[in-house]
C-alpha positions in Angstrom: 25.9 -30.6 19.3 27.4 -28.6 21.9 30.7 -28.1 20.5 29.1 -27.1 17.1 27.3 -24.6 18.9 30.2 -23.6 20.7 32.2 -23.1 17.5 29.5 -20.7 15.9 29.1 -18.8 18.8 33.1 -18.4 18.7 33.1 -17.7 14.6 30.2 -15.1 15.7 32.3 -13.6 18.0 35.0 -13.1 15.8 33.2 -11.6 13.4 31.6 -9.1 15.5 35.5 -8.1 16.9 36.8 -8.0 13.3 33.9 -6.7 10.8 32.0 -4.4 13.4 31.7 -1.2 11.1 30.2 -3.6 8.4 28.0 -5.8 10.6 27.0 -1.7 12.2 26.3 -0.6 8.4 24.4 -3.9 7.6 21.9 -3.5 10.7 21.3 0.1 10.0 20.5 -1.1 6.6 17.6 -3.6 8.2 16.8 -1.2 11.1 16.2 2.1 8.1 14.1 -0.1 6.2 12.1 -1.5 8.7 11.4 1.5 10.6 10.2 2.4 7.2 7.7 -1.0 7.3 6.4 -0.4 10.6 6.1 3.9 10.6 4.3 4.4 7.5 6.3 7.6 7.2 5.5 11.0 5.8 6.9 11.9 2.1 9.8 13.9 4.1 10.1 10.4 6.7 10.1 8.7 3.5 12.6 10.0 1.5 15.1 10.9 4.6 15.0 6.8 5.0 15.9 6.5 1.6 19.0 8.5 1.9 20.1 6.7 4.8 19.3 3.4 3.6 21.3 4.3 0.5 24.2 5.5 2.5 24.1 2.6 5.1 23.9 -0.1 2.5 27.0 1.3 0.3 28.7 0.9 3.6 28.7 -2.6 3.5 30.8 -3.2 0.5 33.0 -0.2 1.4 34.1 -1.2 4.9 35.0 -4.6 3.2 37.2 -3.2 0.9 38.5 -1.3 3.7 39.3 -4.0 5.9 41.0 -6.2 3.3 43.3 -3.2 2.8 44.1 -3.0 6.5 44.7 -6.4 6.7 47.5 -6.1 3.6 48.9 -3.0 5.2 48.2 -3.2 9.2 46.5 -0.3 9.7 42.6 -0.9 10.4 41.5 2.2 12.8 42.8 5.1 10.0 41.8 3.3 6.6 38.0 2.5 8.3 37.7 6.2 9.5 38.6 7.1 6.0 35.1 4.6 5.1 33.4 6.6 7.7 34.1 9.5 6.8 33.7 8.7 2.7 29.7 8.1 3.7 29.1 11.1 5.6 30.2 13.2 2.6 27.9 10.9 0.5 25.2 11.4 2.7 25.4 15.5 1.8 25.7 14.3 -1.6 22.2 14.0 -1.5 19.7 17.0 -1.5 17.7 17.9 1.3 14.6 18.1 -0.3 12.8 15.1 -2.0 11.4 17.6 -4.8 15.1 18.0 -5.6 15.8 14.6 -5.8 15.8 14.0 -9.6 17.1 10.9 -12.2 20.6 12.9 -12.1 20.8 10.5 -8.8 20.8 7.4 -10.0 23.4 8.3 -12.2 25.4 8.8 -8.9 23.8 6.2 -6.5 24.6 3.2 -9.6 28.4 4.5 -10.0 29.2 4.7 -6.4 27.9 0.8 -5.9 29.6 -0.6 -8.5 32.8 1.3 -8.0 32.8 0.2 -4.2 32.4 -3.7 -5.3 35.4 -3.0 -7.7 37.2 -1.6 -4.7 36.8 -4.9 -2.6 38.3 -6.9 -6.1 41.4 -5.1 -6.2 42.3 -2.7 -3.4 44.4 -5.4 -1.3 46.8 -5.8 -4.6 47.4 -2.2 -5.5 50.8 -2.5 -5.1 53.2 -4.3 -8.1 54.6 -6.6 -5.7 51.1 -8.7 -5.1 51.6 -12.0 -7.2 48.6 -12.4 -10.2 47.7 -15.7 -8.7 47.2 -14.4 -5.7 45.2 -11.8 -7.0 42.9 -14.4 -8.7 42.8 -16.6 -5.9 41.2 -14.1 -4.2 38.8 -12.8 -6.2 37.8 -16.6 -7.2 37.2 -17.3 -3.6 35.4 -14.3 -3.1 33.0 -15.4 -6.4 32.8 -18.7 -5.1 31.4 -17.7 -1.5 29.1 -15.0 -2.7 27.4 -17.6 -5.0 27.5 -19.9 -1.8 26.4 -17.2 -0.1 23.2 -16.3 -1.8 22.0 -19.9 -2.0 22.4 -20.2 2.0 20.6 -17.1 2.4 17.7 -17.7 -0.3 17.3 -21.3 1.8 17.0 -20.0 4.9 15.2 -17.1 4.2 12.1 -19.4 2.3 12.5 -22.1 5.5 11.8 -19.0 7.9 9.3 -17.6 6.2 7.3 -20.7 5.2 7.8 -21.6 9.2 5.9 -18.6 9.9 3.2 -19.5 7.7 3.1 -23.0 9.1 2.5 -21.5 12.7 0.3 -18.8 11.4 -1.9 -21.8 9.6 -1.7 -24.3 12.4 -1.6 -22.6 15.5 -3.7 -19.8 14.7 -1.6 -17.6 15.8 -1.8 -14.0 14.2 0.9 -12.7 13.0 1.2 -8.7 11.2 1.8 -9.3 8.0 4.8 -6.7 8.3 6.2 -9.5 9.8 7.3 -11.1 6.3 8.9 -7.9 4.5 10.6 -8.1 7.8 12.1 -11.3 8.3 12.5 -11.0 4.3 14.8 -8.0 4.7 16.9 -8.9 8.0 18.1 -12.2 6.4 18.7 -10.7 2.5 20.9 -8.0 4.1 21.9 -9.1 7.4 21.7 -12.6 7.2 23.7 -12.8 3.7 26.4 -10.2 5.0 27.2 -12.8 8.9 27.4 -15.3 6.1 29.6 -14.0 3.7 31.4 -12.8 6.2 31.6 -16.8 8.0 32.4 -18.2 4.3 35.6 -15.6 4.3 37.1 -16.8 7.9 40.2 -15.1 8.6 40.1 -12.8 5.5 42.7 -11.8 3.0 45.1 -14.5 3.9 42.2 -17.1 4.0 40.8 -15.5 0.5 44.3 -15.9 -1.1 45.5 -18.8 -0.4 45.8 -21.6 -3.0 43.2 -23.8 -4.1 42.0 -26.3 -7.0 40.1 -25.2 -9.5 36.5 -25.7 -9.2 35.1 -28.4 -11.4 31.7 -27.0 -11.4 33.2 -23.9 -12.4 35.6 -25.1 -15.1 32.1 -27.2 -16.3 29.9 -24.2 -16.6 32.8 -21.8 -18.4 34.0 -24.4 -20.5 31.0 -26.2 -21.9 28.1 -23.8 -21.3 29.5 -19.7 -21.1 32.2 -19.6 -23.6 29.9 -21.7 -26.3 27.2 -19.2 -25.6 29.6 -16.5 -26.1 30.5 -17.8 -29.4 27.4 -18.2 -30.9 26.6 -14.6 -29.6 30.0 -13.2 -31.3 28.6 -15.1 -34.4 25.1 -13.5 -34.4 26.4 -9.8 -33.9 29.0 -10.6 -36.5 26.3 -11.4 -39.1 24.3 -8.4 -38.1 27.9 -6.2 -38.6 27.9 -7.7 -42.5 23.9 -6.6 -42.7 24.4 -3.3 -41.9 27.3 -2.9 -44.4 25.6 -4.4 -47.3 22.6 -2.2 -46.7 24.3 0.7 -45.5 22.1 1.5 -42.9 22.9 2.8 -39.8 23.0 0.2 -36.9 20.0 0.6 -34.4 20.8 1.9 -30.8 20.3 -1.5 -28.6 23.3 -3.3 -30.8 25.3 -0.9 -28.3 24.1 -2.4 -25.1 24.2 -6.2 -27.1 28.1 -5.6 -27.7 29.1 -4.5 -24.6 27.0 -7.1 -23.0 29.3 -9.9 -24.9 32.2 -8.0 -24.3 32.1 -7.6 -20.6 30.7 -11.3 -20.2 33.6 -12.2 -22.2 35.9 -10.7 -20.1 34.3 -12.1 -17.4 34.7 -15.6 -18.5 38.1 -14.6 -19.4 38.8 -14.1 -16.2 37.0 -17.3 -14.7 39.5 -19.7 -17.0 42.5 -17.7 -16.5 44.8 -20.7 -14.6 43.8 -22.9 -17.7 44.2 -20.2 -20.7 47.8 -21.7 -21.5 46.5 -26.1 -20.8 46.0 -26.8 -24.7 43.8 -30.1 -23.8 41.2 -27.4 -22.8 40.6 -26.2 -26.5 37.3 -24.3 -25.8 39.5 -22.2 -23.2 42.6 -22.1 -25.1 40.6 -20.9 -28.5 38.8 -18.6 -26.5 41.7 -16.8 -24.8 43.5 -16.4 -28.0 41.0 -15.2 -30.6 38.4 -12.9 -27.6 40.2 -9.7 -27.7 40.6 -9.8 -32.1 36.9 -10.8 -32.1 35.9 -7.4 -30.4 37.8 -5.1 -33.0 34.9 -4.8 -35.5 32.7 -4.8 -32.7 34.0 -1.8 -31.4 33.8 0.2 -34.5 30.0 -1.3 -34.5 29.9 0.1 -31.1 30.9 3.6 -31.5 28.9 3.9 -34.6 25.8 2.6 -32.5 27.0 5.2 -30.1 27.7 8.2 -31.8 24.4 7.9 -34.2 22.2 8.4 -31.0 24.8 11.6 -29.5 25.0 13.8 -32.5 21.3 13.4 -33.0 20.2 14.2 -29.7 23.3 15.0 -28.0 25.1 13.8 -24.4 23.1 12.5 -21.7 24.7 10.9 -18.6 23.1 7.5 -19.6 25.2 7.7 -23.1 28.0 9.3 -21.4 28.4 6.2 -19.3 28.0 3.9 -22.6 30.9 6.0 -24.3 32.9 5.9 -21.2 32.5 1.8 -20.8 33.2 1.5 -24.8 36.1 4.0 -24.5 37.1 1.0 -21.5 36.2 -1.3 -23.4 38.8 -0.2 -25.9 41.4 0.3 -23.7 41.4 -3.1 -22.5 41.5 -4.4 -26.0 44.2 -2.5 -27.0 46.3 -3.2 -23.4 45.7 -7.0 -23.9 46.6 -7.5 -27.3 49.9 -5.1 -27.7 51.0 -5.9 -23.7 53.0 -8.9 -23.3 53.2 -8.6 -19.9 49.9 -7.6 -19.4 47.9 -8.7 -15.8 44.6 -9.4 -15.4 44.8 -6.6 -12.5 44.5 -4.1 -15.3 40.9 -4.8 -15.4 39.3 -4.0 -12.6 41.8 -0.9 -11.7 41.0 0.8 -15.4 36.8 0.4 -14.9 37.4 2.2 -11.0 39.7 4.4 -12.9 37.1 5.3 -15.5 34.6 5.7 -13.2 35.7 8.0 -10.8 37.1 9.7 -13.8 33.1 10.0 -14.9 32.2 11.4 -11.6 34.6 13.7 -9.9 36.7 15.0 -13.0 35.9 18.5 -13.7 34.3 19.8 -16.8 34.3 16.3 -18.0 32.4 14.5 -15.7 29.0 12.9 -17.1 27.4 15.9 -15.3 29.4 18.9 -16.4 29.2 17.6 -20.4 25.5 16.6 -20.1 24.3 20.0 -18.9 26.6 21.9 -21.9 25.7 19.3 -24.7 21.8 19.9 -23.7 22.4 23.6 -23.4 24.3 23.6 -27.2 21.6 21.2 -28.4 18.5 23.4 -27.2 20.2 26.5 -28.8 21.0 24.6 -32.0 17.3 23.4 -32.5 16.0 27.0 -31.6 18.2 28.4 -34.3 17.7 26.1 -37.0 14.2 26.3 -36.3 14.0 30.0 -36.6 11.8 30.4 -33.0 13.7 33.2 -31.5 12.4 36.6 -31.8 14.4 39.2 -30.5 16.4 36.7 -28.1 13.1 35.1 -27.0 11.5 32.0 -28.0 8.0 32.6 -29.8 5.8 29.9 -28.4 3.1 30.7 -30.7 5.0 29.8 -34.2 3.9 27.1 -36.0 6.3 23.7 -35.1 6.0 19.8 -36.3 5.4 17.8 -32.7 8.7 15.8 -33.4 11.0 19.1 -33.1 8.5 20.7 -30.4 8.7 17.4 -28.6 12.8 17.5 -28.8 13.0 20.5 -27.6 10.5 20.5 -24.9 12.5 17.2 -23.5 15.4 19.4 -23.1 13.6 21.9 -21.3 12.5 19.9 -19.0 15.8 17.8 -18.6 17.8 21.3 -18.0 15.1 22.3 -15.6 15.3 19.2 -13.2 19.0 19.5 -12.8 18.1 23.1 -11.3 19.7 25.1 -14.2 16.8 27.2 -15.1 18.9 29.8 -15.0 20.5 28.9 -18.5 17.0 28.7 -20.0 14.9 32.1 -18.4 17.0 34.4 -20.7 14.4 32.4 -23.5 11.2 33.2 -21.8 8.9 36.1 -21.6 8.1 37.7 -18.5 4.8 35.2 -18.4 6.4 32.3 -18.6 9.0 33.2 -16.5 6.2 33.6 -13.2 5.2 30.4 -14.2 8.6 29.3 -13.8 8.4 30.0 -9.9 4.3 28.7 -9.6 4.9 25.4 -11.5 6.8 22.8 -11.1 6.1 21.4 -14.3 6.1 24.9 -16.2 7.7 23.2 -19.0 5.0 20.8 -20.3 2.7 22.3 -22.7 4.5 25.1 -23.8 4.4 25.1 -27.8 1.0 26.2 -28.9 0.4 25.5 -32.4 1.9 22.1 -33.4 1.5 20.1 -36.4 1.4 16.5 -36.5 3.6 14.6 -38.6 3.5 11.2 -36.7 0.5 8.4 -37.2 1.5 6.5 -34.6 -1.2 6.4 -31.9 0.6 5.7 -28.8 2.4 9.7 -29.6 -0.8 10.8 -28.9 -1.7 9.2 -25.6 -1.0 11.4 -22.3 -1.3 10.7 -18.7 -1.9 12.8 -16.0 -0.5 11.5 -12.3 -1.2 13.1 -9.1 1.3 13.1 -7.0 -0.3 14.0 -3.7 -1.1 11.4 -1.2 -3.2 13.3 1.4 -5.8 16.1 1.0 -7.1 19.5 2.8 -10.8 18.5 4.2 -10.8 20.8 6.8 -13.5 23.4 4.9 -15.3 20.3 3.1 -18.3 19.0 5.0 -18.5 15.6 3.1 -16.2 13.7 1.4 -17.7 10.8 -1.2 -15.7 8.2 -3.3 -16.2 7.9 -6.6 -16.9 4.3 -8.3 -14.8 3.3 -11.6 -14.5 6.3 -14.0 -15.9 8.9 -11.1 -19.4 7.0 -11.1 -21.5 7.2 -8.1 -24.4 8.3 -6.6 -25.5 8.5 -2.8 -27.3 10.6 -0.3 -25.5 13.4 1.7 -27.7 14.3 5.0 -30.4 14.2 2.5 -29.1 15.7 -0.5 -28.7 13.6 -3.0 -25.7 13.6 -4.9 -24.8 11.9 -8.4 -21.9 12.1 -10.8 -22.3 10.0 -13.8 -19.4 9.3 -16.8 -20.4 9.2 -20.2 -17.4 7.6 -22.6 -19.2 7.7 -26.6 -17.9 10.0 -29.2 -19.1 13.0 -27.2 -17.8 12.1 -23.7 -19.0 13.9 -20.7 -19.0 14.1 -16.8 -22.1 15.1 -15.3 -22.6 16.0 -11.8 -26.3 16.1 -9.9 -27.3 18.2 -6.7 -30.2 17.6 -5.9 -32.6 18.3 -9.2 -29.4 20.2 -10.5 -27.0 19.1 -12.9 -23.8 20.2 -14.6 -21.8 19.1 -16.8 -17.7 19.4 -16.2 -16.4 18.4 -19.6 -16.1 21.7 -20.6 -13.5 22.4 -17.1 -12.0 19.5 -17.7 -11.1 20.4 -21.3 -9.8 23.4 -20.3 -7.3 21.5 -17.6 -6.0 19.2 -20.1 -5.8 21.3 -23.2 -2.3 22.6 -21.1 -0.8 19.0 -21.3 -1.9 18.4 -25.3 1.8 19.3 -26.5 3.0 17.3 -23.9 4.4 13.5 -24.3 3.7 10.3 -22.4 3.2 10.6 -18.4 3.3 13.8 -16.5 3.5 14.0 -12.5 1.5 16.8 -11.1 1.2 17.8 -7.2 -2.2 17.7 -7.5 -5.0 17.0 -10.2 -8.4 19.4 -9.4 -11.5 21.1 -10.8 -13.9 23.3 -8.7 -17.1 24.4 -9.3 -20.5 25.3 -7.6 -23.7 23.4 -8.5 -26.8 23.8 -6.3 -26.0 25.0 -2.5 -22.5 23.5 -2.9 -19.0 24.2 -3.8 -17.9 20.4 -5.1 -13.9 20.0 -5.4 -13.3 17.3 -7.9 -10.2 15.3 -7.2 -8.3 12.8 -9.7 -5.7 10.7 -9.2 -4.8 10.1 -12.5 -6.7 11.0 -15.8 -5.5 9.2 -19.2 -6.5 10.3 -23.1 -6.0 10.4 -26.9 -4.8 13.6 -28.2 -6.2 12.7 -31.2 -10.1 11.1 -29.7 -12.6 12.1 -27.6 -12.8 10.2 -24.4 -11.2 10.1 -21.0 -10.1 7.3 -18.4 -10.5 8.5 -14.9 -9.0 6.4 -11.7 -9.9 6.8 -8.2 -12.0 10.1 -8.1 -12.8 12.0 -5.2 -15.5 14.2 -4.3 -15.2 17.0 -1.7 -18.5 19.4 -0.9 -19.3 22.1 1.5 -22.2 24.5 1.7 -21.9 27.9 0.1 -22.3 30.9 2.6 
């Protein structure tokens, strides 16, 4: 027992002298999130965590790469500053302020995370020289240990957490419940990365090395993945000959479906590739010959799919990145079927290739050709819709929802990547001051729309308030509503009531003392501005004020939910504020 505890402790130590900048990015990981768990931070705290935590965590991956690199080429302190310094720039990538923080991000955050895994799979081979079994050795061994890897962890994590519960339950000792996120996050990110990092030993040369062939792994590609695959390639296959005999256009999802076989193809590909040329092993052999001629027809599915959805609505930097994987996808077709020497290296480097290509390349980086295709779009709907007057858009004109809805989606998805700029030269001076007051000066802004769709759920709106604190400093009282803003108490011996009413003529009445008034008709007003609006809108804050009796009452909602097309309202959590008129 002693010498096994003697030889972790050593394997420990090793790892803290050879992986300390991804052991250090790890723990800052755990320590950002947990500080985040125990604070209860402010929406500033809050969101300055999350860019840490986002930046810290993409460190782990990276300084891996990093240090398989310097291991191939014997220079660690240089290539890990280069790591260091990497995340510091995307730290700034970031803005400063969470209200700037839009979806734009994610189309950064995802990117960065999956090009800095592909890193780790092919940096220490860059150069020719590196043998291909080598190179699949390696990345074999690194599949193989982060399977191993998240089993251990998922193990120990349960055990530790069901041993807390078993001394909370029979000791009676009383643990904060923070105490599970806790122990939840150390060991899922910490934990998993000491583990990994045990499973990988001395590193490259341990990763590289020669080994048999799992059987588990021959089991599950042979007899389970590539049959799968098959029967997929069959399915999407007969939907291919549907589509041609009724000439239809092919719906949007078969894009996702077809590069979800492809790239699990390729994936399995790559999983049998020391037993692609053994014969005996006819599901692989079959498989390696005929994958890359199945995808052919596929791919014209593909771009179809594709380009139906872009010429209709134009580029976004979600079906940017779909074009740029099928455009990939292609080239790794084409490279392994004309390429007789062709390496499975090619893979990996091409997808890294693409994507950095996707977001650094300028004027054609999914940013840069999102922004223009929006901007040509908007313009293009505007003119064939005949709404500019005298360079400005006339809001007033009569528009079917489906165009005013198209076009009020652009607005707002030019507006949260801060180019406003390109759309005031459309506005009159009154919109434009709303522009600066209102965040969300874009919703509502068509005024006379027809309907032309029956389907209900168009219809249904959402308002969300987005403020998690409120100004009671002038407010004397502050009473919580019941379900749907119901309640009634006594206030210092007023007595105060607000009662819901949901039949065909819906209402919200409010009692002071002996008087009463109903706030349907403010309410009305508030919401008629979000009737030419779609779906879920995020407001700072959702408010009506009024004076009934003595009092000034501040209505507060958190959210507030309707038909367009009925009469009633859904209120959640309602809050009453009241102070005594001077």
């Amino acid at each position: 027992m002693k010498n096994k505890l003697s030889d972790l402790l050593l394997k420990l130590k090793y790892l803290v002298v050879n992986y300390p900048l991804i052991l250090l990015a790890s723990l800052a990981t755990v320590f950002v999130i947990i500080h985040g768990i125990e604070t209860n931070p402010n929406d500033n705290d809050e969101y300055l965590l999350l860019r840490m935590g986002l930046t810290f965590s993409l460190g782990i991956s990276l300084f891996f790469a990093l240090k398989m690199l310097s291991q191939r080429l014997n220079k660690g302190f240089l290539i890990q500053l280069v790591g260091v310094l990497f995340l510091a720039i995307y730290y700034f990538v970031f803005p400063k302020n969470e209200d700037d923080f839009n979806e734009t991000y994610f189309f950064i955050i995802v990117p960065v995370f999956i090009l800095s895994h592909l890193l780790v799979a092919f940096i220490p081979f860059i150069k020719k020289e590196n043998s291909e079994e080598s190179f699949w050795q390696y990345n074999k061994n690194l599949f193989i240990n982060l399977f191993l890897t998240a089993i251990f962890t998922g193990v120990l994590t349960g055990g530790i957490e069901l041993a807390i519960v078993a001394v909370q339950e029979l000791f009676s000792v009383d643990f904060d419940d923070k105490i599970y996120p806790e122990v939840f996050v150390t060991l899922a990110i910490f934990g998993s990365t000491c583990i990994f990092l045990l499973f990988n030993e001395t590193g490259l040369n341990y990763l590289e090395r020669d080994g048999k062939y799992p059987v588990v792994l021959k089991f599950f590609t042979q007899f389970i993945l590539i049959p799968l695959l098959l029967i997929y390639v069959v399915i999407l296959y007969f939907y291919s000959i549907k589509i041609v005999i009724n000439w239809e256009l092919p719906r949007g999802w078969v894009s996702y479906l077809v590069l979800a076989y492809s790239i699990i193809g390729i994936l399995a590909l790559l999983l049998v590739h020391p037993l692609k040329n053994e014969k005996a092993k006819s599901w692989v052999f079959f498989f390696s010959k005929i994958f890359y001629y199945t995808l052919i027809p596929l791919i014209v599915l593909l771009f179809t799919a594709i380009f139906t959805r872009v010429l209709q609505y134009g580029y976004t930097e979600a079906r940017y990145f779909v074009l740029l994987i099928s455009l990939w996808l292609t080239t790794v077709v084409l490279y392994f079927i004309f390429n007789k020497k062709a390496t499975i290296k090619f893979i990996p480097i091409s997808l890294f290739a693409f994507g950095l290509f996707a977001l650094i390349f300028p004027y054609m980086n999914a940013f840069s050709v999102s922004k223009r295709s929006q901007q040509k779009e908007l313009l293009s709907l505007l003119e064939q819709n005949k709404l500019l007057v005298n360079g400005k858009i006339d809001f007033n004109k009569k528009i079917v929802d489906t165009i005013a809805y198209n076009i009020q989606d652009k607005f707002e998805f030019l507006s949260e990547r801060n180019e406003t700029a390109q759309l005031l030269p459309y506005l009159d001076s009154k919109i434009k001051s709303e522009v600066k007051e209102n965040k969300y000066w874009y919703s509502g802004l068509f005024k006379n729309i027809t309907t032309t769709s029956t389907d209900n759920y168009n219809n249904y709106r959402r308002l969300y308030s987005d403020k998690k604190y409120f100004e009671i400093k002038e407010y004397q009282y502050f009473i919580k509503g019941g379900y749907n803003g119901d309640v009634e108490t006594k206030v210092n011996g007023t007595t105060f009531k607000a009662a819901s009413n949901y039949n065909s003529n819906p209402s919200l009445k409010i009692t002071v003392n002996n008087t009463t008034k109903d706030i349907t008709p403010l309410l009305d007003e508030l919401l008629k501005k979000y009737k030419n609006t779609s779906g879920d809108n995020t407001l700072d804050e959702i408010s009506l004020e009024t004076d009934i009796d003595k009092y000034h009452v501040k209505i507060l909602f958190e959210s507030i939910s309707w038909y367009t097309n009925e009469t009633n309202y859904n209120f959640d959590n309602v809050t009453y504020l009241l102070k005594e008129n001077k």
